[in-house]
N, C-alpha and C positions, 0 to 999 in steps of 0.2 A: 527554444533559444531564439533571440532575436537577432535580427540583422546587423545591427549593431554588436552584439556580443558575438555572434559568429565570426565576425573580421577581429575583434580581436581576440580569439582562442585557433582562427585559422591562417598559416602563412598565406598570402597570396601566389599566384602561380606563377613561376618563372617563367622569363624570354629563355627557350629552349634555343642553344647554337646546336650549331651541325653535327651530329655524331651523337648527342646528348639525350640520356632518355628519361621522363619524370619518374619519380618517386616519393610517394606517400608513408611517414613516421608518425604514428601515431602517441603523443607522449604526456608526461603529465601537467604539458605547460600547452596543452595544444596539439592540432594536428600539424605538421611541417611538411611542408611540399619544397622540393627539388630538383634540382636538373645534376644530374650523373652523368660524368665524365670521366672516360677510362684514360688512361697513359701512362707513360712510363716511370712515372714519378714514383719514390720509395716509400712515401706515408699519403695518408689520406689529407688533402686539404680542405680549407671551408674561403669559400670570396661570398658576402654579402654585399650588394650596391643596389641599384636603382631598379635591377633586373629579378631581387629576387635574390633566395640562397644558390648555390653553387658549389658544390661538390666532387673534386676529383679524386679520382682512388685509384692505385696502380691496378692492373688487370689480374693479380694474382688473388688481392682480396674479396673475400665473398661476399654478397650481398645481406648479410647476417650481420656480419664484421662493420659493414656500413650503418645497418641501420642501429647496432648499438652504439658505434659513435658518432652519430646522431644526437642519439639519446643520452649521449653521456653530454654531450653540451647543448643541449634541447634549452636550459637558461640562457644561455649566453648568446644563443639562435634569436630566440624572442627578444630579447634584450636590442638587436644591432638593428635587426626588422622594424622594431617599433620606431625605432631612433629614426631611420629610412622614414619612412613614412613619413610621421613628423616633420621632414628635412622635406620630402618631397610636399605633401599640402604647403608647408612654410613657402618653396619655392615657388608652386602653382600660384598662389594668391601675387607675391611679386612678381610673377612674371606678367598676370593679367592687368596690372598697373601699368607697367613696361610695357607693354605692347600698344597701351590707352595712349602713348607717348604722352604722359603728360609730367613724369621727373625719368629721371635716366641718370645711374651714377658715370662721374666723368674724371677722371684724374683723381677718385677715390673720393669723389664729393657725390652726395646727389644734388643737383639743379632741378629746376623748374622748367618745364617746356611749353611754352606759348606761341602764337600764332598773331603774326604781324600783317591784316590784310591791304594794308598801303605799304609795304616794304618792299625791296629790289630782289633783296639778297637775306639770305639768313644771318642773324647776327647775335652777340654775344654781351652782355651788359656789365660786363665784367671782364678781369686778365685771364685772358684762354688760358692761358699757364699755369697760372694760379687760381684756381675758381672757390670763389665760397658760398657756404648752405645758401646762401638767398639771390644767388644769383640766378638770372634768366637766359635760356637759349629759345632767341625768337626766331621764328620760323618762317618766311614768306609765302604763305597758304592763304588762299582766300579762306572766308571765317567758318563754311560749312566744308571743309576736309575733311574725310575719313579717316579713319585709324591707318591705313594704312598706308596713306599719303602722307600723316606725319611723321610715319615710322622711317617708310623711306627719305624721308628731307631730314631726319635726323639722323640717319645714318652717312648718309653725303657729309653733313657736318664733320661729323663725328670722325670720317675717314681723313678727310681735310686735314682738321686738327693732328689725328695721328701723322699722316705725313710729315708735318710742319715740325711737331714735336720730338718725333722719332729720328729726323734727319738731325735736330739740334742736339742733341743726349747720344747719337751713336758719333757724330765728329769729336767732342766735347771729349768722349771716356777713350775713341780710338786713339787723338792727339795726345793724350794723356800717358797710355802707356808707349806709345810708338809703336803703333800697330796700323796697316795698310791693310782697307777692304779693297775688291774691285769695285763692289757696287752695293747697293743694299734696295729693298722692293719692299712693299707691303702685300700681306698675307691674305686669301681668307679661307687658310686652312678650317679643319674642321677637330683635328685631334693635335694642332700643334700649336706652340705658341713664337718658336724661332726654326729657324734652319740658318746653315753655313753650309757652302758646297766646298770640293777641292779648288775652285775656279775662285774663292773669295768673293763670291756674291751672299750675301746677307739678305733672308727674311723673314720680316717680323710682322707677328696678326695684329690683323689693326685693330681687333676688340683689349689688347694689351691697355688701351685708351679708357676700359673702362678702371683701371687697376690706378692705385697710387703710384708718387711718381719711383720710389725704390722699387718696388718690382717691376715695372718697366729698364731702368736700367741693370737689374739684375740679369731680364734676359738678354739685353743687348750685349754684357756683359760674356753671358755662357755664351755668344754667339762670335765673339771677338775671340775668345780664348779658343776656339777650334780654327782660327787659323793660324797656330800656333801648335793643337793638341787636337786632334782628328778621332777624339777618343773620347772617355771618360773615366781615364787615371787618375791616380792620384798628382800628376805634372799637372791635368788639366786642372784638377781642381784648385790648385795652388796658381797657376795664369790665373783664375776666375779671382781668386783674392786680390791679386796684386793689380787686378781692373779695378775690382770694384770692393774693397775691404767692408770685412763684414756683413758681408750678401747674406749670410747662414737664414737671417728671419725671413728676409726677403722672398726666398727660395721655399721655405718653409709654409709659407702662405699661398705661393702660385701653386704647392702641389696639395697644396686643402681643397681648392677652388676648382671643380668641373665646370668647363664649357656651358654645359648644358641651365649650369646657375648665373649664366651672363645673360642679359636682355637680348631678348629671337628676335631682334630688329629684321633680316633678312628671311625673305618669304621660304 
């Protein structure tokens, strides 16, 4: 068998967390490698992502019992894997564009990024606001910059803009419902895209900037309605409408979207 046919008749091996031991199912789609995880849960479950398959199983069930329901869904294992993959190559090649800095999506467009070597200041050729495909984000780098000089003066940009944007759209929808922040920040979380504190401070990741402009107000949105709903009821969800009516797609699409598929501007 060749290398090529080996990856795909073999799962590749999962990021093992804490606690978690591999396991090898030999099946007739392949062999499946896993990371086993014991706890209290009352059925066995299945998580595939980026890490690999993932397998928890209450600690009552036997290792027998695992590996036949494994086996029972040994299709539908290969099937979510491949798809992973696929998504992840798809991702690797965009991101090594992304990183060239030479287009970068912005307000749900992607722009062009160029390099202004008589300019002050970085600049925009077009409505920051409203940006379209053929627009340029010129850069004030002398003409032999490296990639990572342009990454970083595009991400200054990019925060700018957030700023600018983000303070206009969270006045805008607060005035709207009559609703009072204390303050609001920009973010650079790493697994969030808002927070609201008890203290009504508000904030929001500044990569939000690469997303179109409805799910940017979506999450400023979820973030207005928890000072109001400290929770996520069914009250809170019903504030979130009467912010921002019919968020539902909005919302739908920020949780399709990993972090990890937005431009690694930051080193």
């Amino acid at each position: 068998m060749t290398s090529s046919q080996s990856e795909l008749f073999h799962t590749p091996q999962p990021a093992l967390p804490e606690g978690a031991r591999l396991r090898h199912v030999p099946t007739g789609h392949g062999l499946i490698t896993f990371a086993l995880l014991r706890s209290r849960r009352r059925s066995i479950g299945f998580v595939i992502g980026n890490d690999g398959l993932r397998v928890t199983a209450p600690y009552w069930v036997s290792l027998k019992q695992i590996d036949e329901a494994v086996l029972e869904k040994s299709a539908w294992i290969q099937n979510k894997l491949a798809f992973w993959r696929q998504r992840n190559n798809t991702a690797s090649e965009v991101q090594q564009a992304w990183r060239a800095a030479t287009r970068l999506p912005y307000l749900g467009v992607t722009i062009s990024i160029d390099i202004d070597a008589v300019g002050q200041r970085a600049h925009f050729d077009g409505d920051p606001f409203e940006p379209q495909a053929q627009n340029t984000l010129w850069l004030a780098l002398s003409s032999d910059a490296d990639e990572g000089q342009r990454r970083t003066a595009a991400m200054q940009w990019l925060q700018t803009q957030a700023s600018d944007y983000f303070d206009q759209r969270i006045r805008l929808l607060a005035s709207r419902a009559g609703l009072h922040y204390t303050a609001w920040r920009l973010s650079r979380a790493r697994a969030r895209w808002g927070s609201c504190n008890s203290s009504g401070v508000i904030r929001l990741n500044w990569r939000l900037i690469h997303f179109t402009p409805d799910v940017i107000d979506y999450v400023i949105a979820h973030e207005l309605a928890h000072l109001k709903e400290m929770n996520h009821s069914a009250r809170f969800w019903h504030q979130v409408g009467v912010i921002l009516p019919g968020y539902e797609a909005a919302m739908q699409q920020l949780k399709t979207t990993e972090m990890s598929a937005l431009p690694a501007l930051e080193s």
